[in-house]
C-alpha positions as CSV (number, residue, x, y, z in Angstrom):
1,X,0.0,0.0,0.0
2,X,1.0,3.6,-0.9
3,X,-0.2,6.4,0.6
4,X,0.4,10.5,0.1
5,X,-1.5,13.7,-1.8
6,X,-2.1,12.6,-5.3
7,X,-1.3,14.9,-8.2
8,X,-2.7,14.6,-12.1
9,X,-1.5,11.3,-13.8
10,X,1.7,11.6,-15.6
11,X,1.1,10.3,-19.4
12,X,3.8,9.3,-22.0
13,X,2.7,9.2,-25.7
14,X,3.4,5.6,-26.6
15,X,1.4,2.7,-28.1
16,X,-1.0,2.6,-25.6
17,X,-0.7,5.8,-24.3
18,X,2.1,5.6,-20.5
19,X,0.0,6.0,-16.8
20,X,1.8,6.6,-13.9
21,X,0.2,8.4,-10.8
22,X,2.1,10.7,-8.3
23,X,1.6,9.6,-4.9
24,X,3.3,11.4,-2.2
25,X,6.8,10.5,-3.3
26,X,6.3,8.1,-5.1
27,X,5.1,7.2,-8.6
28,X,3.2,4.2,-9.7
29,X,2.9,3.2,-13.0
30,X,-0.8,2.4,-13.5
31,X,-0.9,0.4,-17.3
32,X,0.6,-2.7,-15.3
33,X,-3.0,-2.8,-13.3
34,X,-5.0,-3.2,-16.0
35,X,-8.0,-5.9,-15.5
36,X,-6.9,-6.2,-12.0
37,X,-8.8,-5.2,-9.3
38,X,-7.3,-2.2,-7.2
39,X,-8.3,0.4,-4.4
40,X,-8.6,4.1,-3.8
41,X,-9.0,5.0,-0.2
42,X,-9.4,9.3,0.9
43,X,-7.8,9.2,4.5
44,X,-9.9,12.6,4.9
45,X,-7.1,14.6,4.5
46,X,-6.7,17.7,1.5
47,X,-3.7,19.8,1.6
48,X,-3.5,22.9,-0.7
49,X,-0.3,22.1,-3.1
50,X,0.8,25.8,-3.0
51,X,1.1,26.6,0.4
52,X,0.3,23.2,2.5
53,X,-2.1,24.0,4.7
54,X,-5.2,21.6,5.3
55,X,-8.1,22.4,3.7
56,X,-11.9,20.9,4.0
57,X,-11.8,21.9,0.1
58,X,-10.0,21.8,-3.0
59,X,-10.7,24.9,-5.3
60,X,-9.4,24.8,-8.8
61,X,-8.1,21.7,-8.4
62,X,-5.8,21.1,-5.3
63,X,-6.2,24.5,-4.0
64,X,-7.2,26.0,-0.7
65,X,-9.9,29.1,-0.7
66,X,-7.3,31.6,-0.2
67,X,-4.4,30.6,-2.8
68,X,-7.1,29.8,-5.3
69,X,-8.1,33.6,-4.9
70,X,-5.0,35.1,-5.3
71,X,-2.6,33.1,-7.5
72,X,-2.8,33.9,-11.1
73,X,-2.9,30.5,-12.1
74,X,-6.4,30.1,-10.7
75,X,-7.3,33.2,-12.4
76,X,-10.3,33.3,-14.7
77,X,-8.4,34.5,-17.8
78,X,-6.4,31.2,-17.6
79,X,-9.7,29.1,-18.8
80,X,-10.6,32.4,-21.3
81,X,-6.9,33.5,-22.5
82,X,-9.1,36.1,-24.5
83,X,-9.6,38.2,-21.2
84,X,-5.8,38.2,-20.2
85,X,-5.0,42.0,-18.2
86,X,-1.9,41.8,-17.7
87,X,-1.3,44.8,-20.0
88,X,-3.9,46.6,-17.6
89,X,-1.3,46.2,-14.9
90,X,-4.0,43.9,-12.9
91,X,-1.9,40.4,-13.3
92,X,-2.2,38.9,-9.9
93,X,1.1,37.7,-10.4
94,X,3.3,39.2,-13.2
95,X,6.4,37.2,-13.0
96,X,4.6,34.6,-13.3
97,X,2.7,35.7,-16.1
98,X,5.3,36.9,-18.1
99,X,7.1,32.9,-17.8
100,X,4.0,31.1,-18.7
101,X,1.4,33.2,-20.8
102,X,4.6,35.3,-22.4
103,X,5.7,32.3,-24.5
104,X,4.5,30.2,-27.6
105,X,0.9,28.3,-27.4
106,X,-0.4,26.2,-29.8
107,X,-3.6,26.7,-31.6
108,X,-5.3,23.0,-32.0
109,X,-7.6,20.9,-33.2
110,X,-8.4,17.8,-31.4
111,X,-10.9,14.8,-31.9
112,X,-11.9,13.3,-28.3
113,X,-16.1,13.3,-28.6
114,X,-15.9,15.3,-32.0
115,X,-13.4,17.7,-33.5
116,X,-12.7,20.7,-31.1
117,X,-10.4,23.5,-30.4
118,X,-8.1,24.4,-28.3
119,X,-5.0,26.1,-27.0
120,X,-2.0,25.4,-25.0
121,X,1.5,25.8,-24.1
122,X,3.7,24.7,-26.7
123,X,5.6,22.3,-23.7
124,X,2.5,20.9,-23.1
125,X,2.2,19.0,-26.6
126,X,1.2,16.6,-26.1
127,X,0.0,16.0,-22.9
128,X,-3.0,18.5,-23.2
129,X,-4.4,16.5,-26.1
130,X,-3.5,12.9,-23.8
131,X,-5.6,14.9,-20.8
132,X,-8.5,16.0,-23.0
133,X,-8.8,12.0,-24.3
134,X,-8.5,12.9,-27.5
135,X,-7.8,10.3,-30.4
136,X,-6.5,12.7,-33.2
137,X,-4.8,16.3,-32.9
138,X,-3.5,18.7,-35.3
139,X,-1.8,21.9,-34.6
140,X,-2.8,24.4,-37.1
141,X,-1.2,27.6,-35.1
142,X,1.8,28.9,-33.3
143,X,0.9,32.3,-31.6
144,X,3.6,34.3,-29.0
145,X,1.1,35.3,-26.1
146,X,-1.2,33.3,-24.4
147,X,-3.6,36.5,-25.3
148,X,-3.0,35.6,-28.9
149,X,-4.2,32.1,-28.5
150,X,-7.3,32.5,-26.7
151,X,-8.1,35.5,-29.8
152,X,-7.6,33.1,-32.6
153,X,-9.6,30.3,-30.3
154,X,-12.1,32.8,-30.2
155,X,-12.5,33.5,-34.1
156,X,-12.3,29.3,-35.1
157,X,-15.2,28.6,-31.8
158,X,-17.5,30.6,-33.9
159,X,-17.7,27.8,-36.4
160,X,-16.2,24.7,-34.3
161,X,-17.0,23.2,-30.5
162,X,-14.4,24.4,-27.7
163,X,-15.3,21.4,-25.4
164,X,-14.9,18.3,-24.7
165,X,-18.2,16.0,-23.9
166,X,-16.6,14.1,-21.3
167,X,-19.1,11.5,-21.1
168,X,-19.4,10.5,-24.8
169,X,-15.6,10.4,-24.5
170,X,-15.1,7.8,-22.1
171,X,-18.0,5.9,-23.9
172,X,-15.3,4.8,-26.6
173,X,-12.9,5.7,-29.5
174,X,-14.2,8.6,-31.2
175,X,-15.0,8.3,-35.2
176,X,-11.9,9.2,-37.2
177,X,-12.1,12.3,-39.0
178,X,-10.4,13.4,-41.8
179,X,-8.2,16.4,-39.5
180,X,-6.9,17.7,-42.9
181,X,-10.3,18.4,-44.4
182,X,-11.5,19.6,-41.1
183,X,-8.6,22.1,-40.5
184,X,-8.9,23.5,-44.0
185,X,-12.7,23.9,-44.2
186,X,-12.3,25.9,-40.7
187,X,-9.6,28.1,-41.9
188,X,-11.7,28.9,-45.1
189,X,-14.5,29.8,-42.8
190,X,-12.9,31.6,-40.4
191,X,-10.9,33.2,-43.2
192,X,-12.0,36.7,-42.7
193,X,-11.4,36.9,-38.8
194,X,-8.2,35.2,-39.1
195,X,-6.8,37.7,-41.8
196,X,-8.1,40.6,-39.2
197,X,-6.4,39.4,-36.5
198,X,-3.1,39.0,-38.6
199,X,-3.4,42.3,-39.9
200,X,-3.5,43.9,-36.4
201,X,-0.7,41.8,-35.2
202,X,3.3,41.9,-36.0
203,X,4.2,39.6,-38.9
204,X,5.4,36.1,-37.4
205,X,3.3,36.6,-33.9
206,X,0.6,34.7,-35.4
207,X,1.9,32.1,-37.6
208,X,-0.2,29.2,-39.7
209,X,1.3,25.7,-39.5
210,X,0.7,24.2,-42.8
211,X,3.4,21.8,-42.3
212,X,2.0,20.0,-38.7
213,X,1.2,16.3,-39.0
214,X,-1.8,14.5,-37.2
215,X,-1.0,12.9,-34.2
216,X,-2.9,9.5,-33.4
217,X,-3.0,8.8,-29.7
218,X,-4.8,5.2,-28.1
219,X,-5.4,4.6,-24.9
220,X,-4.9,1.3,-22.8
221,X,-8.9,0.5,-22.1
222,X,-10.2,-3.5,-21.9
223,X,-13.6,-2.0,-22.0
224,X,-15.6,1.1,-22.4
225,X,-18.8,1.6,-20.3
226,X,-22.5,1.4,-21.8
227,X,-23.5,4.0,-19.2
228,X,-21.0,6.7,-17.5
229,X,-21.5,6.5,-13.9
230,X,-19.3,9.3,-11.9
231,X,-17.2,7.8,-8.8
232,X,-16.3,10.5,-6.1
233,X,-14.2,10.4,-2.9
234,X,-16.8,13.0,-0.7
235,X,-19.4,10.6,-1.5
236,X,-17.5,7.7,-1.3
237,X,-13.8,7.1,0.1
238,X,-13.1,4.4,-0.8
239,X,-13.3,3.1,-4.3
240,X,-12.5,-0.4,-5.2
241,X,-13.2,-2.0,-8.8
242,X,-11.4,-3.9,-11.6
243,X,-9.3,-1.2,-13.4
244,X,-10.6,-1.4,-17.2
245,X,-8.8,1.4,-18.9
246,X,-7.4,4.6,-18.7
247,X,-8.1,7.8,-20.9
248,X,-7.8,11.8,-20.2
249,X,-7.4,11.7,-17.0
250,X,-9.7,9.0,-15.6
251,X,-9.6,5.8,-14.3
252,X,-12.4,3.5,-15.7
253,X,-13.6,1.0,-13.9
254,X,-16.1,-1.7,-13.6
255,X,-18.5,0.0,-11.8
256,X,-17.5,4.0,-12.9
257,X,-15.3,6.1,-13.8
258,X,-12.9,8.6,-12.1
259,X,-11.4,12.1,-12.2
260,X,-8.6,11.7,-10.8
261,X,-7.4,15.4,-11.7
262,X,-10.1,16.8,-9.9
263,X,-9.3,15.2,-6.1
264,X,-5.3,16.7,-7.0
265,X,-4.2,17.4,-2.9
266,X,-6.3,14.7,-1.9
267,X,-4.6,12.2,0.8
268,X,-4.9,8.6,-0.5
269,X,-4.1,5.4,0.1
270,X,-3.8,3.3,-3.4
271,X,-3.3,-0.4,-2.8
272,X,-3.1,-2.6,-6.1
């Protein structure tokens, strides 16, 4: 048995996609569990992973009340890049702003229930794609600010999806799409907001990837569920079940399916 705060599951792109979950200090690599049965216990404990202090509450996942208010990283222009003010001088954190929004994202699309898109941090390909569960991604921009990439998101959402139907993505493999055709059909209808947006931009800030190559992901799942049935530690601490796959960042089981990402901080107890 293992026992510590948990963070998000590590992924490796490989053929089935690489688990491992942090545990305290330790890391357990969850692919060699597969169709066995193994346990999940919440000793009651939740520790905010920025300043360690117990909390009865994880905000923004892993979190206490008072970080989650003041760090930037909780911040609501971090889920809508569009309403970034750090040139308004209001960045809750500007040092740390200018390291992580202040450097290339990736403007993407991704098929995980149906072709979406999305933005990240160019370091982050791809484990964003890996933690959305999607199948098939495609970058299609490269921007300089994470400003940039929630403006360009903004102009392709009018014709495309920006979420993820988590449900219909653990259900099983999304339908392969032709990323291609779908990535030049959006461009041509987004044509006229894109070409504003590069006009009022310095050349090379916002720059089209014609080049990119689709990446295929899979996932190491026995079985998909008929029906999507949420497990959760404040209803239930302890969860125990034969471990049937593993996609985005949930655990499937036999008898539901868990976030793990969401209890980050969360004192466990994993026994396998």
């Amino acid at each position: 048995m293992t026992e510590g705060h948990i963070k998000k599951m590590q992924a490796v792109l490989a053929d089935p996609v690489q688990y491992s979950l942090p545990i305290g200090d330790e890391l357990i690599g969850l692919n060699q569990f597969l169709g066995k049965t193994i346990k999940l216990s919440h000793t009651g404990e939740i520790h905010c992973s920025n300043c360690g202090k117990r909390t009865k509450k994880s905000y923004s996942q892993g979190f206490c009340y008072v970080c989650m208010t003041k760090l930037a990283q909780c911040d609501l222009c971090i889920m809508k890049p569009e309403t970034c003010h750090y040139h308004l001088g209001t960045c809750r954190e500007p040092s740390w702003g200018e390291q992580f929004c202040f450097q290339d994202h990736i403007v993407y699309l991704a098929n995980s229930s149906g072709i979406k898109v999305g933005i990240t941090r160019h370091t982050q390909v791809p484990t964003r794609w890996i933690d959305q569960g999607a199948t098939q991604a495609l970058p299609i921009f490269k921007v300089k600010t994470r400003l940039q990439s929630g403006m360009v998101e903004m102009a392709l959402k009018k014709y495309v999806a920006d979420k993820t139907n988590w449900r219909k993505m653990l259900q099983g493999q999304a339908e392969e799409k032709q990323m291609f055709v779908e990535r030049d059909a959006l461009l041509e209808q987004a044509s006229e907001e894109l070409t504003t947006l590069q006009n009022e931009h310095e050349e090379g800030q916002i720059e089209l990837l014609p080049d990119a190559q689709v990446v295929n992901i899979h996932y190491p799942v026995l079985e998909y569920p008929l029906k999507v049935s949420s497990l959760n530690f404040d209803k239930t601490p302890e969860i125990e079940g034969q471990l049937l796959g593993i996609k985005g960042q949930y655990l499937i089981f036999d008898k539901g399916v868990l976030n793990l990402r969401k209890f980050t901080s969360y004192n466990l107890a994993f026994d396998g």
